[in-house]
C-alpha positions in Angstrom: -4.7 11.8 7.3 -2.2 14.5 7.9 0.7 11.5 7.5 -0.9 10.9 4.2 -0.8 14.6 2.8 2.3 15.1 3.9 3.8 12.0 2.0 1.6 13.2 -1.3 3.2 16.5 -0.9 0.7 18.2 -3.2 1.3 15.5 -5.9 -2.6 15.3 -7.6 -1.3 12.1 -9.4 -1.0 8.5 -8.4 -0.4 5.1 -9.8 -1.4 2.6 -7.6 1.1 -0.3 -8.2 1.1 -4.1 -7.1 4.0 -6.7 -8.7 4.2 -10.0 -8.6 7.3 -12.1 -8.2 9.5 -15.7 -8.5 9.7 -17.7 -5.9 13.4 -17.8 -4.9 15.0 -15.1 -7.5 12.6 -12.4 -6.3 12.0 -10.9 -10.4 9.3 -9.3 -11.2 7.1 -11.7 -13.4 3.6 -9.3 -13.8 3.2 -5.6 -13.4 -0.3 -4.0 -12.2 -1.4 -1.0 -11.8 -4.2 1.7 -12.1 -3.6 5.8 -12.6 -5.9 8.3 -10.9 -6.1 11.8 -10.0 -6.9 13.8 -7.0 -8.8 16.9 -5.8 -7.7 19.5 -3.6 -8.6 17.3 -0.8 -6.6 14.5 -1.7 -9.9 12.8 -3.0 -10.2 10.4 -5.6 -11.9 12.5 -9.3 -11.0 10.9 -12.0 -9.6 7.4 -12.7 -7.9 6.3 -15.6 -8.0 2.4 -17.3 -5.9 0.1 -15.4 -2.9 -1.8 -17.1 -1.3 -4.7 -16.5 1.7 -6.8 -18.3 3.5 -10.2 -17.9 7.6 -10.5 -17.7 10.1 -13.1 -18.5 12.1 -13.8 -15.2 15.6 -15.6 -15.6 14.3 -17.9 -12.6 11.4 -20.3 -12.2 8.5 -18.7 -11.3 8.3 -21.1 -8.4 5.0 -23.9 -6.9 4.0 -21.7 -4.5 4.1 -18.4 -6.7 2.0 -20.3 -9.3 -0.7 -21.8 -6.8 -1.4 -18.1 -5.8 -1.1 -16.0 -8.8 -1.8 -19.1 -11.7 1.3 -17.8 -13.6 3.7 -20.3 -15.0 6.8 -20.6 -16.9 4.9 -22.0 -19.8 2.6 -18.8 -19.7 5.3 -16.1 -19.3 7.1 -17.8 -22.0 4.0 -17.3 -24.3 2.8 -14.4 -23.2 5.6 -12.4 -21.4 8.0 -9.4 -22.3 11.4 -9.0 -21.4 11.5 -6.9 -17.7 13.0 -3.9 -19.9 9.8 -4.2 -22.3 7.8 -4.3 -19.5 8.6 -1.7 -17.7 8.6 0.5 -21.0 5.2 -0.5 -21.4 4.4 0.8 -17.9 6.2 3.9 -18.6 4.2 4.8 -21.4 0.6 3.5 -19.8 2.0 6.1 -17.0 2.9 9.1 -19.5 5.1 11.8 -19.7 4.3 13.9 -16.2 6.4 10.6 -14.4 8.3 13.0 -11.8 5.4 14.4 -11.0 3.8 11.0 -10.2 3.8 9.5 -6.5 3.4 5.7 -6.8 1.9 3.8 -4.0 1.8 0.2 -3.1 1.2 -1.6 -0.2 3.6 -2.5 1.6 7.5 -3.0 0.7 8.0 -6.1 -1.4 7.4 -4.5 -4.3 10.1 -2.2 -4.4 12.1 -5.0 -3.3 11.3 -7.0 -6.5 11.8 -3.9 -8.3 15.3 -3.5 -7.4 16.1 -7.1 -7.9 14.9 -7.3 -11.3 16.7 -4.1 -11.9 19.8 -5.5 -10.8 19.1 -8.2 -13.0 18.8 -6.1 -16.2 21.0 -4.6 -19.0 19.0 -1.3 -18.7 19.7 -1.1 -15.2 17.9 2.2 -13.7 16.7 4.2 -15.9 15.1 7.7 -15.6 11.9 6.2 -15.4 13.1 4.0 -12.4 14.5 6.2 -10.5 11.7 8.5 -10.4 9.2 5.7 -9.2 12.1 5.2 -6.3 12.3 8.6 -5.4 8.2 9.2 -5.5 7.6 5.7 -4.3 5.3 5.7 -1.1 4.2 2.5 1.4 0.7 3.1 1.8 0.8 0.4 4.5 3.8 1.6 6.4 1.1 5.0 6.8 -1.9 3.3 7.4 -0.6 1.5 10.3 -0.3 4.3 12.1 -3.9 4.7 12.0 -5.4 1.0 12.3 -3.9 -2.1 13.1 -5.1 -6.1 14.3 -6.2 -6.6 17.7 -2.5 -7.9 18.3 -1.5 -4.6 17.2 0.1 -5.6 14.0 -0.3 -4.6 10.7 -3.0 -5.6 8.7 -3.2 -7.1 5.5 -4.9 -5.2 2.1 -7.7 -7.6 2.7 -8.2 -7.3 6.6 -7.9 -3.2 5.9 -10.8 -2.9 3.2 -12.7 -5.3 5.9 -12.4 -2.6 8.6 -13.8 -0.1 6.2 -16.3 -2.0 5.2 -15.3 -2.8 1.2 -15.5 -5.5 -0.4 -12.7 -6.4 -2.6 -12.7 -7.4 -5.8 -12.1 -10.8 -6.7 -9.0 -12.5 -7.8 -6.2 -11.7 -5.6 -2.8 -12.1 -6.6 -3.9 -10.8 -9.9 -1.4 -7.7 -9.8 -4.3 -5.3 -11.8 -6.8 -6.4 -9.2 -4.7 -5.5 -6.1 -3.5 -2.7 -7.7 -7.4 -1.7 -7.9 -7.9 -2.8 -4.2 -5.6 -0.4 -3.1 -7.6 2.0 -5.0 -10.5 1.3 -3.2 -8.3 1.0 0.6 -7.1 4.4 -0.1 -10.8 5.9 -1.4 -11.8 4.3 1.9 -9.4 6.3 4.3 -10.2 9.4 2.9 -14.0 9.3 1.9 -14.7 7.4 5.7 -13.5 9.8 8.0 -15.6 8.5 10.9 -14.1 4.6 10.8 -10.5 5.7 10.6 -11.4 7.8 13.5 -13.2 5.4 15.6 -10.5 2.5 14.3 -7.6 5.1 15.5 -8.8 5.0 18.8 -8.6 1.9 19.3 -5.1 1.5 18.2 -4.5 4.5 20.8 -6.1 2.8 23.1 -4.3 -0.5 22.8 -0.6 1.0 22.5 1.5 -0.7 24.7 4.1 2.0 23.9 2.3 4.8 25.8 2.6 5.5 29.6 0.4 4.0 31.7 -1.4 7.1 32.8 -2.0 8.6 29.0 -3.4 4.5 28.2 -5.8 5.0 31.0 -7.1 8.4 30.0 -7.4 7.2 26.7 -9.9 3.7 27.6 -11.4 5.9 30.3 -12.5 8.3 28.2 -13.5 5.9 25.4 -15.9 4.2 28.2 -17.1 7.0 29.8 -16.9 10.3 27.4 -14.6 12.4 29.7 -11.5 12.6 32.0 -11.1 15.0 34.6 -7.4 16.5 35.4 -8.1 14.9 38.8 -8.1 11.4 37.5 -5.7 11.7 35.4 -3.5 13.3 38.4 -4.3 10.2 40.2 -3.5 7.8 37.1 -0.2 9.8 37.4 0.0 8.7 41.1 -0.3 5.3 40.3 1.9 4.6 37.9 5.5 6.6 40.1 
């Protein structure tokens, strides 16, 4: 995906990253993630052990925030680390190449818990922060150039792996395991060139932002394999 490259920018490093969140104060409360490397192609070669880490919030973690991800006050209080520990741990699971780093996650709550809980903290941003920032890219903000619902809206992690036919692992709103499952999305797009293809056409095809002449070209000759310059002249025709 050209989009793709050009967002990687010849970075060979990524940390997928997911975060979870309070309910209302929007703090980060868990931190997931998974570190791999890429080959010239932008392939997926190596992959590294995933991490993951809990985090005190000042705010209740929320009813609807502990239905989904089974995190509690109680537990974070047991088992969590202040947001500047946390984050320190991250930094040091990530190592010392951080700027040269791009950290994807899908979608862009996360960086919008990231900033709140930075806002929140004594450290404020750090270095370390302000590199994930600047290399920080929204895989799904790409992707839906590429495939999208039938209603032409974006699709969920979930409903992308579906189109490529993954299955994702279990345990969602675990933070390691969607941090994983966007390991597996982005495999996907680059190892299964012919079902982002056939996908992309789709979305073409279904763009209600194109002129009616290019739309008809474009079901036309998913239908019937070609378009002359005659029909298209007449789609032309039709549409002034």
């Amino acid at each position: 995906m050209k989009l793709l490259n050009q967002a990687l920018n010849d970075f060979k490093t990524i940390v997928f990253v997911d975060f979870e969140g309070t309910q209302y104060t929007q703090e980060i409360i868990a931190i997931g993630a998974i570190k791999v490397e890429l080959d010239n192609k932008n392939k997926i070669c190596k992959k590294y052990n995933s991490f993951k880490v809990f985090t005190k919030a000042s705010g209740e973690v929320g009813k609807i925030v502990v239905k989904l991800t089974g995190i509690t006050d109680d537990y974070l209080k047991e088992n969590g680390v202040s947001f500047e520990q946390g984050i320190a741990k991250f930094e040091k699971y990530v190592g010392k190449t951080t700027n040269r780093i791009k950290y994807l996650s899908y979608g862009n709550f996360d960086m919008r818990l990231l900033h709140q809980s930075v806002a929140n903290s004594l450290e404020g941003e750090t270095p370390f922060i302000k590199t994930i920032y600047k290399n920080h890219i929204d895989f799904a903000n790409i992707l839906q150039y590429y495939i999208r619902s039938n209603k032409n809206e974006q699709l969920s992690l979930l409903d992308a792996l579906k189109i490529f036919q993954v299955t994702p692992l279990a345990d969602a709103h675990n933070p390691e395991t969607d941090a994983k499952n966007l390991m597996l999305l982005f495999d996907a797009t680059t190892t299964k060139q012919s079902i982002l293809k056939e996908v992309y056409k789709q979305v073409l095809a279904n763009n209600p932002h194109l002129p009616n002449p290019v739309n008809k070209a474009i079901k036309k000759m998913m239908k019937e394999g070609k378009v002359s310059k005659e029909e298209f002249e007449r789609f032309i025709e039709e549409d002034i």
